[in-house]
The first five atom37 places (N, CA, C, CB, O) and aatype in JSON, in Angstrom:
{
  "aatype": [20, 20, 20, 20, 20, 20, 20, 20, 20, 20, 20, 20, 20, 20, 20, 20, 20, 20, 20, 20, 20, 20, 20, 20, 20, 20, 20, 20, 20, 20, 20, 20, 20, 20, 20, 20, 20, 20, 20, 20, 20, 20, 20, 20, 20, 20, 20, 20, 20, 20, 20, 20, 20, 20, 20, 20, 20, 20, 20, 20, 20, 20, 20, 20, 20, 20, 20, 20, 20, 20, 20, 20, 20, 20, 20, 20, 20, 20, 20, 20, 20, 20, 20, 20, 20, 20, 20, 20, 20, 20, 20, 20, 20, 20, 20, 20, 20, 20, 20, 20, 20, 20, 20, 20, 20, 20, 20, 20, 20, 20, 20, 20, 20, 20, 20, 20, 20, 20, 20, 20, 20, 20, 20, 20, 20, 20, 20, 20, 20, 20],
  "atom_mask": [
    [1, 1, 1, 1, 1],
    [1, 1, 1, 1, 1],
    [1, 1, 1, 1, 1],
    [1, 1, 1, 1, 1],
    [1, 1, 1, 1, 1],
    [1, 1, 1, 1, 1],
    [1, 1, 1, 1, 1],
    [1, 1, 1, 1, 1],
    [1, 1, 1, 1, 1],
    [1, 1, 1, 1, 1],
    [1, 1, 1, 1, 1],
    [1, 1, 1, 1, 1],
    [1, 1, 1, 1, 1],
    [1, 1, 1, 1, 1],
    [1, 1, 1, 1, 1],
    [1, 1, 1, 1, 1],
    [1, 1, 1, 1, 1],
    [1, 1, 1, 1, 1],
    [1, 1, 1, 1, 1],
    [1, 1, 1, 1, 1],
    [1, 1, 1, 1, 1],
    [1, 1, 1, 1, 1],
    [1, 1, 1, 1, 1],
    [1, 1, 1, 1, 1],
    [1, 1, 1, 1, 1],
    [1, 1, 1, 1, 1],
    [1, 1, 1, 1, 1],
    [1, 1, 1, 1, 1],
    [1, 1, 1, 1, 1],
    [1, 1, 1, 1, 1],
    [1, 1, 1, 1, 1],
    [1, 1, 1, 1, 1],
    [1, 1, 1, 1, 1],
    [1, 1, 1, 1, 1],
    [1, 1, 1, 1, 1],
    [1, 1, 1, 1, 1],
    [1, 1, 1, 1, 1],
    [1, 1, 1, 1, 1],
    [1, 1, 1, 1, 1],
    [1, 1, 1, 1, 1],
    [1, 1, 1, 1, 1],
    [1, 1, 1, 1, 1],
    [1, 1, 1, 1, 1],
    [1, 1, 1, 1, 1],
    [1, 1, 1, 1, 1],
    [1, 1, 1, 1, 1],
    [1, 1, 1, 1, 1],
    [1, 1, 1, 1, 1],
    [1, 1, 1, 1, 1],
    [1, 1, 1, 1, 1],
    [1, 1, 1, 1, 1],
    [1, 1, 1, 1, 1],
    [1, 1, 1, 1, 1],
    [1, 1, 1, 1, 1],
    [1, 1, 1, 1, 1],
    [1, 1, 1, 1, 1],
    [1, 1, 1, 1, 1],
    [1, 1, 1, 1, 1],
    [1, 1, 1, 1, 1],
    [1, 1, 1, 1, 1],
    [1, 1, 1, 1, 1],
    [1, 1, 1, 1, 1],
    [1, 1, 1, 1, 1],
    [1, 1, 1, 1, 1],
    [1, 1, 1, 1, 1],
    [1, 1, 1, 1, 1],
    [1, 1, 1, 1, 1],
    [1, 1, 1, 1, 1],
    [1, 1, 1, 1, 1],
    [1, 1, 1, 1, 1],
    [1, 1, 1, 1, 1],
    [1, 1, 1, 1, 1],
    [1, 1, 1, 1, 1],
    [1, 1, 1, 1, 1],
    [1, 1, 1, 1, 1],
    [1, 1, 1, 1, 1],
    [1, 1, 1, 1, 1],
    [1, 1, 1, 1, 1],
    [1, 1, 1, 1, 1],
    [1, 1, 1, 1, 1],
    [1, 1, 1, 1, 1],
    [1, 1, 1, 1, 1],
    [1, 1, 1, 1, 1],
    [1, 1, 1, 1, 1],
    [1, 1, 1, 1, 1],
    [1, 1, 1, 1, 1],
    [1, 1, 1, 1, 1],
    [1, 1, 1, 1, 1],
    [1, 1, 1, 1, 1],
    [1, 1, 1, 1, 1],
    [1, 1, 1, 1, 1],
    [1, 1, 1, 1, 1],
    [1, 1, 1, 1, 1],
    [1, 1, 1, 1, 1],
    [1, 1, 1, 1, 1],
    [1, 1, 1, 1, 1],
    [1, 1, 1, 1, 1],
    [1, 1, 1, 1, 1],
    [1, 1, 1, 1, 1],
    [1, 1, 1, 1, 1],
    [1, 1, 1, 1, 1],
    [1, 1, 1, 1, 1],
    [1, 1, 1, 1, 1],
    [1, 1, 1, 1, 1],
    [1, 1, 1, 1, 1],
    [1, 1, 1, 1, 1],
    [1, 1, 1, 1, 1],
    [1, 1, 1, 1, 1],
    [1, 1, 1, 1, 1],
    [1, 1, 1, 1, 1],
    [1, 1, 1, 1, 1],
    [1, 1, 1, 1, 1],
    [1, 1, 1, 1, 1],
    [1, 1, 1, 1, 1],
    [1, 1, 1, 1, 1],
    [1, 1, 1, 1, 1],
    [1, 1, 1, 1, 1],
    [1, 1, 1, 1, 1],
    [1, 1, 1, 1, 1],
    [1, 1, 1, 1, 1],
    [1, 1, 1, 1, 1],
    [1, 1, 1, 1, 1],
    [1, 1, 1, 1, 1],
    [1, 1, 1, 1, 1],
    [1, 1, 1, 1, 1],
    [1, 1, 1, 1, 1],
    [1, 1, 1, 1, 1],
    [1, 1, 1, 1, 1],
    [1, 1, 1, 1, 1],
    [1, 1, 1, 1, 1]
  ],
  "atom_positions": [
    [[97.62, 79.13, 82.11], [98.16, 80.19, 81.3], [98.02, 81.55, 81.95], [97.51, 80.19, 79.96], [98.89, 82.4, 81.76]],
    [[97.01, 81.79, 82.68], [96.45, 82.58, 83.36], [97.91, 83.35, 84.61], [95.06, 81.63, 84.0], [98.26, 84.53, 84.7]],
    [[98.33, 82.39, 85.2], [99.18, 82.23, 86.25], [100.32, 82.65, 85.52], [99.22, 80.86, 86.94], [101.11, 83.31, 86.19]],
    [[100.68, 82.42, 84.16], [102.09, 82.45, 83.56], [101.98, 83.91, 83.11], [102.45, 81.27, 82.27], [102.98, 84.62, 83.05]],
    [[100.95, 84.28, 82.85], [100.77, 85.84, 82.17], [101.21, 86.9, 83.23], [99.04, 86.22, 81.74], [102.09, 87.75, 83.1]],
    [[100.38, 86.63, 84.32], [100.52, 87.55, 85.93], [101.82, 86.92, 86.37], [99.07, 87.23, 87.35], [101.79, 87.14, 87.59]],
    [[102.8, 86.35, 86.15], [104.18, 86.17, 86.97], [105.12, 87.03, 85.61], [104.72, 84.08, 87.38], [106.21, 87.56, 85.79]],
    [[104.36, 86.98, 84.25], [105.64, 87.87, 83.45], [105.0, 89.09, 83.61], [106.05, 87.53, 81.66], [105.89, 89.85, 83.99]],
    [[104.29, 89.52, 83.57], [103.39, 90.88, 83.58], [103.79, 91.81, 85.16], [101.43, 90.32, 83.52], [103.87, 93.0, 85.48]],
    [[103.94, 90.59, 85.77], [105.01, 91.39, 87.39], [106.2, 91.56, 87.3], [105.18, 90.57, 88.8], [106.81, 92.07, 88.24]],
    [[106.88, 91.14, 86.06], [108.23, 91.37, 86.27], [108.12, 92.75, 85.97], [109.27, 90.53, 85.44], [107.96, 93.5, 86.93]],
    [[108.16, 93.18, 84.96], [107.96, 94.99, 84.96], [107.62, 96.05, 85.51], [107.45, 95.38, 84.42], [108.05, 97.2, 85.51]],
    [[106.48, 95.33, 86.18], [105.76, 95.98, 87.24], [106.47, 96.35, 88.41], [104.76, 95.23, 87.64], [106.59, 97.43, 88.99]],
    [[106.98, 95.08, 88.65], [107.86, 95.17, 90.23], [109.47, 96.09, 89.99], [108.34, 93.12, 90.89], [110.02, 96.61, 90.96]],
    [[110.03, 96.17, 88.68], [110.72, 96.41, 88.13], [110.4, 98.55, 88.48], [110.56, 95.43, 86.73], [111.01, 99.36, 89.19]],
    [[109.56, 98.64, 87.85], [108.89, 100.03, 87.62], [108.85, 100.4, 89.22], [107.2, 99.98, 86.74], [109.63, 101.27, 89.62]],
    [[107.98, 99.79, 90.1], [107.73, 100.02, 91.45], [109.2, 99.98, 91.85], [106.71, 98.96, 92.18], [109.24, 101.22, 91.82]],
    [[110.22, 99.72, 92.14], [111.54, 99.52, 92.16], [112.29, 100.91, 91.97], [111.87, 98.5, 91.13], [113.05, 101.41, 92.79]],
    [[112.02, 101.31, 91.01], [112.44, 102.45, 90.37], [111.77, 103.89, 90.95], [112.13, 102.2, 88.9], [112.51, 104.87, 90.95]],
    [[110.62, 104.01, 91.35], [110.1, 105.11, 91.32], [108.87, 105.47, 93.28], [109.2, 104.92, 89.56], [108.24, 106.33, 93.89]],
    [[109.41, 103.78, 93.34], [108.39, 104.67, 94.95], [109.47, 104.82, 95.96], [106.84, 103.47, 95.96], [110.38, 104.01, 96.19]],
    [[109.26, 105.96, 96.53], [109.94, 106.39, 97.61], [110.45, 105.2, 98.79], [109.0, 107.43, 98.2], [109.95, 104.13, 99.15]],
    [[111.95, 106.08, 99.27], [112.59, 104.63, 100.14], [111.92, 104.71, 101.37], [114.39, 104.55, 100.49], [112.2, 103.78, 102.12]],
    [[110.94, 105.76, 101.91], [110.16, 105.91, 103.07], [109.38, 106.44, 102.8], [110.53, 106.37, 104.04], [109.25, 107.28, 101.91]],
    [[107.98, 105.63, 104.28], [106.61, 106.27, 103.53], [106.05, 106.64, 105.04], [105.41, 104.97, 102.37], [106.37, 106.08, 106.08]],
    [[105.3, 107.53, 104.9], [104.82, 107.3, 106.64], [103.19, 106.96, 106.15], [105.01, 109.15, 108.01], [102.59, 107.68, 105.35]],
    [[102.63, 105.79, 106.77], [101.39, 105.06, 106.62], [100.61, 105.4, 107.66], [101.52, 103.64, 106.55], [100.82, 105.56, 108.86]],
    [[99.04, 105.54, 106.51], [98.23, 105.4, 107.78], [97.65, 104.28, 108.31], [97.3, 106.11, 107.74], [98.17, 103.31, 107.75]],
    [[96.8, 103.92, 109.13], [96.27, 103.14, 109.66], [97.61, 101.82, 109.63], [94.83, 103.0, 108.97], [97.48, 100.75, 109.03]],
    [[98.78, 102.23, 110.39], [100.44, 101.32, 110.09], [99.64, 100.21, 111.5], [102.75, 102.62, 110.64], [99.63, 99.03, 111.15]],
    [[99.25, 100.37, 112.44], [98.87, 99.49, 113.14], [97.67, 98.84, 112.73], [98.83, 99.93, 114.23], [97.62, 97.64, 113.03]],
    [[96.97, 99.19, 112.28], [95.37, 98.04, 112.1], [96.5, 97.23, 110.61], [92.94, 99.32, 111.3], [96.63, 96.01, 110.65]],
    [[96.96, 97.76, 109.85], [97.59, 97.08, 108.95], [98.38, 95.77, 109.68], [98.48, 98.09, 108.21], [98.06, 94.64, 109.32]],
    [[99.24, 95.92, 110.54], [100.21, 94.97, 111.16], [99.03, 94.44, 112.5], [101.94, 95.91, 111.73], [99.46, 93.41, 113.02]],
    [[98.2, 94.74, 112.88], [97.24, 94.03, 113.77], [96.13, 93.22, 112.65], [96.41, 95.26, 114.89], [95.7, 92.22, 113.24]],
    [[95.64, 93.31, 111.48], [94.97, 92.7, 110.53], [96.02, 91.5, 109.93], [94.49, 93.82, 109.47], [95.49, 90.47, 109.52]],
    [[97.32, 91.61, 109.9], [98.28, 90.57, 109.44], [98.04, 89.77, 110.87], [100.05, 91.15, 109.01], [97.04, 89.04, 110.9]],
    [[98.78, 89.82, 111.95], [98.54, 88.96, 112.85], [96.77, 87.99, 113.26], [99.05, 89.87, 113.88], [96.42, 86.86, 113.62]],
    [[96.32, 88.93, 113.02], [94.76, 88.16, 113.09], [94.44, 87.04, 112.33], [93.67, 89.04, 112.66], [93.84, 86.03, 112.69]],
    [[95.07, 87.44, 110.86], [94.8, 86.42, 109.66], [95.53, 85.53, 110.11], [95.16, 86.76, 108.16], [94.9, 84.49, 110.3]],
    [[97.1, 85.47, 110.5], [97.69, 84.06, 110.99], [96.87, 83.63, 111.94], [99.12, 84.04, 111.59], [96.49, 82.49, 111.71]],
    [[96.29, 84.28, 113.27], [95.84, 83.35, 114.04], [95.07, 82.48, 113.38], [95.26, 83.81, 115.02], [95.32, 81.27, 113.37]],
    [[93.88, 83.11, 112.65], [92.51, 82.41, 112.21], [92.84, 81.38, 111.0], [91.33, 83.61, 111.65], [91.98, 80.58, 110.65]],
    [[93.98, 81.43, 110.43], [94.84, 80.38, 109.45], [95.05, 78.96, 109.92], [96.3, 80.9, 109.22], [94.81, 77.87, 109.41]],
    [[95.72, 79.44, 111.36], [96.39, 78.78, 112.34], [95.29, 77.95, 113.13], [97.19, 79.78, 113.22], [95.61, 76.76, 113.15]],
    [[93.95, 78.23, 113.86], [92.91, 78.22, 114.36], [92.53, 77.18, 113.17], [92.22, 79.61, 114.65], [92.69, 75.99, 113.44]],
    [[92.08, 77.51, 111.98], [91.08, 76.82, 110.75], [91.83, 75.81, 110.46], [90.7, 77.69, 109.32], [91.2, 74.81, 110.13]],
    [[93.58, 75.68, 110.48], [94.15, 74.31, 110.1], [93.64, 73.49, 111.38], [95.96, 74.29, 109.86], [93.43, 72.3, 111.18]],
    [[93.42, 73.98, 112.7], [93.69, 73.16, 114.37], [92.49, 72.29, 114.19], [93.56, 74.29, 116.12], [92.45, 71.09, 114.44]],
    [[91.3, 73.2, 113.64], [89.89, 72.77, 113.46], [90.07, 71.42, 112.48], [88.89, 74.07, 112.73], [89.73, 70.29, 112.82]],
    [[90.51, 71.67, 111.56], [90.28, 70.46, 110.23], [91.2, 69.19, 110.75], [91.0, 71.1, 108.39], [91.06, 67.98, 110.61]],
    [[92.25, 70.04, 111.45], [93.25, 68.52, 111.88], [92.15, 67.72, 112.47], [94.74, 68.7, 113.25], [91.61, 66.72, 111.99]],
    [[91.88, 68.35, 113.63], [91.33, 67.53, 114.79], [89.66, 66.96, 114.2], [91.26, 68.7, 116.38], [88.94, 66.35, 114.99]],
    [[89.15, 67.28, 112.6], [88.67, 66.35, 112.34], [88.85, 65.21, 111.28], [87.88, 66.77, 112.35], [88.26, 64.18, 110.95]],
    [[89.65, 65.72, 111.03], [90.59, 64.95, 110.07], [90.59, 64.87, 108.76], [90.59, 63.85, 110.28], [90.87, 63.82, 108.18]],
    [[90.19, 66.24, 108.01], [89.68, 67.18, 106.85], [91.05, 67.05, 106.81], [88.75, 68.72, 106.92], [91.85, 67.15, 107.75]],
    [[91.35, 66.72, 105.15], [92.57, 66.89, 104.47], [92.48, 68.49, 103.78], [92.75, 65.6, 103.32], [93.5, 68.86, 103.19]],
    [[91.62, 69.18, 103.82], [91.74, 70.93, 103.51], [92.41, 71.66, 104.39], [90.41, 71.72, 103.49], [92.54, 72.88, 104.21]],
    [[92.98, 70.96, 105.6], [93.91, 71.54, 106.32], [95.15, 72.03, 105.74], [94.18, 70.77, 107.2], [95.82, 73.05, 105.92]],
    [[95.29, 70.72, 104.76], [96.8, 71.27, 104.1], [96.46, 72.27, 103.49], [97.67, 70.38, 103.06], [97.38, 73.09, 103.49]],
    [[95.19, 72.76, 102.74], [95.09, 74.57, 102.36], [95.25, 75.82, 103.88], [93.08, 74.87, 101.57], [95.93, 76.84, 103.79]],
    [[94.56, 75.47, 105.02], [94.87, 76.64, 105.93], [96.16, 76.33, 106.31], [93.92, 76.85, 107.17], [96.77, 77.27, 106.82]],
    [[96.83, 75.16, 106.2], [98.1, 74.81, 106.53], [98.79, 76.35, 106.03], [98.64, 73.27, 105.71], [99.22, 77.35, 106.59]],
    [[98.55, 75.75, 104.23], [99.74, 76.56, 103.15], [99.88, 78.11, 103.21], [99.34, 76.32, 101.49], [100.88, 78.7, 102.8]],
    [[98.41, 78.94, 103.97], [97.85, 79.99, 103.61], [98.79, 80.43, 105.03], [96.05, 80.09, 103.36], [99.53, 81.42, 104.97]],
    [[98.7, 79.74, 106.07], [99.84, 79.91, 107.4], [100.8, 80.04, 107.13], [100.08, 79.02, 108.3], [101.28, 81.03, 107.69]],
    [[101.74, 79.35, 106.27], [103.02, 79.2, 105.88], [103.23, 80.5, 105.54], [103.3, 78.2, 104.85], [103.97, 81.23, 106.22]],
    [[102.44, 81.01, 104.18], [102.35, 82.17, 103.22], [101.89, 83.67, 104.18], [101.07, 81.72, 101.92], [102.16, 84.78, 103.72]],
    [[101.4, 83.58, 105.08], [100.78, 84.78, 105.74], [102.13, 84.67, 106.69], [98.99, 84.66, 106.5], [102.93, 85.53, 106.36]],
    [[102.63, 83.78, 107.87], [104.22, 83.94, 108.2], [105.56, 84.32, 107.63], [104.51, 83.03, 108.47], [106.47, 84.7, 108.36]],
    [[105.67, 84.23, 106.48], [106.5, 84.54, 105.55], [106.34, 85.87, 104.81], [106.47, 83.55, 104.74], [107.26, 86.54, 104.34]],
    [[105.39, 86.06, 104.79], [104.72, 87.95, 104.53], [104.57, 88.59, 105.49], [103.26, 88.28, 103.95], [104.01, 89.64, 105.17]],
    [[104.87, 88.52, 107.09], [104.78, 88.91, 108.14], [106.78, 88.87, 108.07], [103.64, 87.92, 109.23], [107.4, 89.94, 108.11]],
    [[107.17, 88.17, 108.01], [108.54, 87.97, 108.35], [109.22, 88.98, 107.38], [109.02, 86.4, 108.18], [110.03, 89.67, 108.0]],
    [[109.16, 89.23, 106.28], [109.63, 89.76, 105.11], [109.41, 91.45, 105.69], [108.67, 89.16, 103.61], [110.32, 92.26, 105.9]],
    [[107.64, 91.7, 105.91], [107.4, 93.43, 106.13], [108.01, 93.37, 107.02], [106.05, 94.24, 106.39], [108.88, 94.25, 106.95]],
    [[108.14, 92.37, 108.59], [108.84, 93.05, 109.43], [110.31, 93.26, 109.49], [108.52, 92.62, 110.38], [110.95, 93.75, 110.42]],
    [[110.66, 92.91, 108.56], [112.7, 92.58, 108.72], [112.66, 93.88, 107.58], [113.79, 90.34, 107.9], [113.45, 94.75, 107.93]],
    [[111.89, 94.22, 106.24], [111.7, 95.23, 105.6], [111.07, 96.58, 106.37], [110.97, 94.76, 104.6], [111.66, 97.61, 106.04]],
    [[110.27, 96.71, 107.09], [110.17, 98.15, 107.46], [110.26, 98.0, 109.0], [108.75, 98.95, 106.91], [109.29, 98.18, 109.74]],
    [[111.57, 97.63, 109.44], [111.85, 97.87, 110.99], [112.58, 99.42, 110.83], [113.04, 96.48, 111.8], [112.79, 100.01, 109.77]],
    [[112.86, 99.86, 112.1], [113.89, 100.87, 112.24], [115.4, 100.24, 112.06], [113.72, 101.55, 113.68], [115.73, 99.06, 112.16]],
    [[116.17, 101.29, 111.77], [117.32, 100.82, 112.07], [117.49, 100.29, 113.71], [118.25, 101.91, 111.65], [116.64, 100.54, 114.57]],
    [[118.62, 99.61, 113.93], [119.38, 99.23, 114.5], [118.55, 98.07, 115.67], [120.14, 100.43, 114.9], [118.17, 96.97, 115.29]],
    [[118.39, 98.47, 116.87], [117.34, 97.59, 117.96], [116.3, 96.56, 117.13], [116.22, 98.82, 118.94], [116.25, 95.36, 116.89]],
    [[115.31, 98.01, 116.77], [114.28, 97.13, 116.33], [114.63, 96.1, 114.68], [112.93, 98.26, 116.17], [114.32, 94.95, 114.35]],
    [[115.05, 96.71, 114.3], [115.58, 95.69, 112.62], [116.25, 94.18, 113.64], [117.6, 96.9, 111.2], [115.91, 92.99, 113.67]],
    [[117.29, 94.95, 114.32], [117.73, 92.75, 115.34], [116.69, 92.26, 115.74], [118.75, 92.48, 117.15], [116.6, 91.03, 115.76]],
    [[115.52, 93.17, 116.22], [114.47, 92.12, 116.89], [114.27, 91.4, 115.44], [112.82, 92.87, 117.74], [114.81, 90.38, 115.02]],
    [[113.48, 92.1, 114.9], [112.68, 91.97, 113.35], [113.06, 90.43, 112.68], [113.35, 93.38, 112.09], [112.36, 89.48, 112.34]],
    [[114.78, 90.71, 112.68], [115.58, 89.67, 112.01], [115.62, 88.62, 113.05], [117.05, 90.14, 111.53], [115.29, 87.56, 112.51]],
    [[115.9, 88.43, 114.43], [115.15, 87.36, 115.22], [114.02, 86.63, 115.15], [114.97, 87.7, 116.1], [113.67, 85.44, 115.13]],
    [[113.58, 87.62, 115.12], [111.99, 87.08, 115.2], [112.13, 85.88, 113.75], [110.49, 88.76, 114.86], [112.23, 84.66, 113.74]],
    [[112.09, 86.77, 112.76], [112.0, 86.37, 111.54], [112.68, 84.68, 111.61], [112.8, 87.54, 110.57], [112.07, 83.61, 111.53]],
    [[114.14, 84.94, 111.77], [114.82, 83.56, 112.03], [114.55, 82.49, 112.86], [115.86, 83.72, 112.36], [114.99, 81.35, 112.72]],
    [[113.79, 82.9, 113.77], [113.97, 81.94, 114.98], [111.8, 81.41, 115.48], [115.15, 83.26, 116.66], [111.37, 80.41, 116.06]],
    [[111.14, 82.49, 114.96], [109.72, 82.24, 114.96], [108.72, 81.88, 113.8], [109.28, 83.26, 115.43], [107.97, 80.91, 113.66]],
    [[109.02, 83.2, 112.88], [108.2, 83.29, 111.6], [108.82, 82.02, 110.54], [108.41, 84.99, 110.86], [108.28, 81.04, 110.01]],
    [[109.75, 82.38, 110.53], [110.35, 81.72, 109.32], [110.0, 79.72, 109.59], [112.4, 82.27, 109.33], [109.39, 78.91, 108.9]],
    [[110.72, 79.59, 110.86], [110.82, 78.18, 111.46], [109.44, 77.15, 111.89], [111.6, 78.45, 112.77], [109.28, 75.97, 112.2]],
    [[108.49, 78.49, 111.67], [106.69, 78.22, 112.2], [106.06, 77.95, 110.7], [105.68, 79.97, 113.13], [105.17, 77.12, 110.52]],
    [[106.62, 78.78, 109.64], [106.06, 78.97, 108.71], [106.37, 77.1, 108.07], [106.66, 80.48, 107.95], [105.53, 76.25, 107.78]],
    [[107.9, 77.01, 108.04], [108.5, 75.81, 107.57], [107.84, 74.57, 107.94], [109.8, 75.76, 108.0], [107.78, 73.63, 107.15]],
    [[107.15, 74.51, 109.55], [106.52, 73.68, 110.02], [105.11, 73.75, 109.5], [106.69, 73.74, 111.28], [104.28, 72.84, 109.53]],
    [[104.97, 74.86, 109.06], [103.12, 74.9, 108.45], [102.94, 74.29, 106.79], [102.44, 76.98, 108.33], [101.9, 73.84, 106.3]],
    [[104.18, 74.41, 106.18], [104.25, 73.52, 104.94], [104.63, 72.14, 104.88], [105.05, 74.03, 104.12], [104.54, 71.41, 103.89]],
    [[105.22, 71.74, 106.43], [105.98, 70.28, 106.21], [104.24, 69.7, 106.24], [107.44, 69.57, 107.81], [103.66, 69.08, 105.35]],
    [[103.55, 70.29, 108.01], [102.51, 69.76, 107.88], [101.57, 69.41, 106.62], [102.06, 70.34, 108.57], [101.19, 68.28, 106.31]],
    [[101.22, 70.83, 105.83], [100.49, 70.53, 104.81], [100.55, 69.41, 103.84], [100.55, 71.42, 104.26], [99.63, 68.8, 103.29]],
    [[102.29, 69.22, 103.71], [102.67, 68.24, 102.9], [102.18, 66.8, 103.55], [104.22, 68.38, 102.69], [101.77, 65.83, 102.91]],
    [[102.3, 66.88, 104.79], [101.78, 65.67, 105.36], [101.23, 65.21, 105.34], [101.61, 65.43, 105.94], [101.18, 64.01, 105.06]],
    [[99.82, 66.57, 105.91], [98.12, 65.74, 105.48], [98.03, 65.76, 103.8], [96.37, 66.91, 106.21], [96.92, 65.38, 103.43]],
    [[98.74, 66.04, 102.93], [98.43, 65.68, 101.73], [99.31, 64.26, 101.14], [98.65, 66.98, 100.93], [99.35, 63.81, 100.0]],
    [[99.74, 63.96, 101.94], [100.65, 62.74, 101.82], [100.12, 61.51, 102.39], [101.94, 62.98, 102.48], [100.36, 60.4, 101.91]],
    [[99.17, 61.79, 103.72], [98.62, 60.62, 104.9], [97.33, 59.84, 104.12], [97.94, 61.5, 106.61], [96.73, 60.05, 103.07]],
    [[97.24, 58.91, 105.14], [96.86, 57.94, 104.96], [94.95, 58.24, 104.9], [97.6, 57.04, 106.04], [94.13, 57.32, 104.82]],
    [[94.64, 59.53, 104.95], [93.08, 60.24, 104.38], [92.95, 60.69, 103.24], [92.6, 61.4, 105.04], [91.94, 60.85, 102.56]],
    [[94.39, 60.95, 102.94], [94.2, 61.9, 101.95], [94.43, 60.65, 100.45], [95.52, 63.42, 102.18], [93.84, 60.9, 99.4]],
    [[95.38, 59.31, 100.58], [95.52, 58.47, 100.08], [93.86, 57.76, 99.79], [96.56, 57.87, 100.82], [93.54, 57.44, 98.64]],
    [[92.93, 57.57, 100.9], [91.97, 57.31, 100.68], [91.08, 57.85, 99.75], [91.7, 57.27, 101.49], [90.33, 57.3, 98.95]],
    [[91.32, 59.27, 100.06], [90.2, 60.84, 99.51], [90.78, 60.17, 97.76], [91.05, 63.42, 100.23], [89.95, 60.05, 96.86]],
    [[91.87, 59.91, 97.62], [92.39, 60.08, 96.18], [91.7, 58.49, 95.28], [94.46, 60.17, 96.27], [91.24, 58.35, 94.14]],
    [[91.87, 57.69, 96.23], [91.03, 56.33, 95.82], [89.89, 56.74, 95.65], [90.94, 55.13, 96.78], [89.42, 56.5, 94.53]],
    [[89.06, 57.45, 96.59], [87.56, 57.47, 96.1], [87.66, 58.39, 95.08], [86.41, 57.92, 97.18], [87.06, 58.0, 94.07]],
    [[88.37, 59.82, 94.91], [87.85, 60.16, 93.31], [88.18, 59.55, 92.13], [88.16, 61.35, 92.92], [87.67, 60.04, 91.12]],
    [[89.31, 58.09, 91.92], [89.54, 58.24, 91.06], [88.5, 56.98, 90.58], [90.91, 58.42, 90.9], [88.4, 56.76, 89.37]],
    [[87.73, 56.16, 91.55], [86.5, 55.64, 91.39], [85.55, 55.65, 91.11], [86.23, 55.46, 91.75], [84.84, 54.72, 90.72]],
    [[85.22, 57.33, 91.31], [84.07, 58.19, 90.96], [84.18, 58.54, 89.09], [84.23, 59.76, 92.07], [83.35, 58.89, 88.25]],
    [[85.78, 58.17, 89.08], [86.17, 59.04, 87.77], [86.43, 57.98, 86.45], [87.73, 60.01, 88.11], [86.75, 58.12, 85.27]],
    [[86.01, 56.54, 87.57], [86.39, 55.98, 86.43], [84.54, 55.25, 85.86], [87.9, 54.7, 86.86], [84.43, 54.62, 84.8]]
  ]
}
């Protein structure tokens, strides 16, 4: 219920923000911001490599959090490029790296939550549960 309150309670919100913040902002700290996004994918990226290779089905969580941190990287950068040069890189990138890396970080997740550990993991709790 919790989840249903904060998705109607944003509609207005985002609605209001929409309406009233400026179409340009000049930011500070605009690089540790966009160098703190890239870090988090690596270490997303890094923490799923770790769990694969022991064969921790919580991968499919650093999996999902990869997917979600590529896709919020893809979005600010195609949203606050410059015009013209840099916005084509932005939208490249976006199409052809972020977006296509991100897609592969949810098929995976779906995977290890689909494989043949995670089928096991689900036998033993429901053993525990019965």
């Amino acid at each position: 219920m919790l989840a249903a309150a904060v998705a109607i309670g944003l509609v207005p919100w985002s609605v209001l923000l929409g309406a009233t913040l400026p179409r340009t902002f000049r930011a500070q700290n605009w690089s540790l911001a966009w160098v703190g996004l890239d870090a988090a994918i690596a270490v997303a990226a890094g923490a799923t490599a770790v769990l694969l290779k022991r064969g921790d089905i919580r991968a499919a969580l650093t999996s999902t959090a990869t997917a979600t941190l590529l896709l919020v990287d893809a979005w600010f950068d195609t949203c606050t490029s410059a015009p013209g040069l840099n916005h084509g890189v932005a939208v490249l990138e976006a199409a052809f790296v972020e977006l296509p890396l991100g897609a592969g970080a949810l098929w995976l997740a779906f995977a290890v939550l689909n494989g043949p550990r995670a089928a096991r993991a689900r036998a033993t709790a429901a053993r525990h549960r019965a």
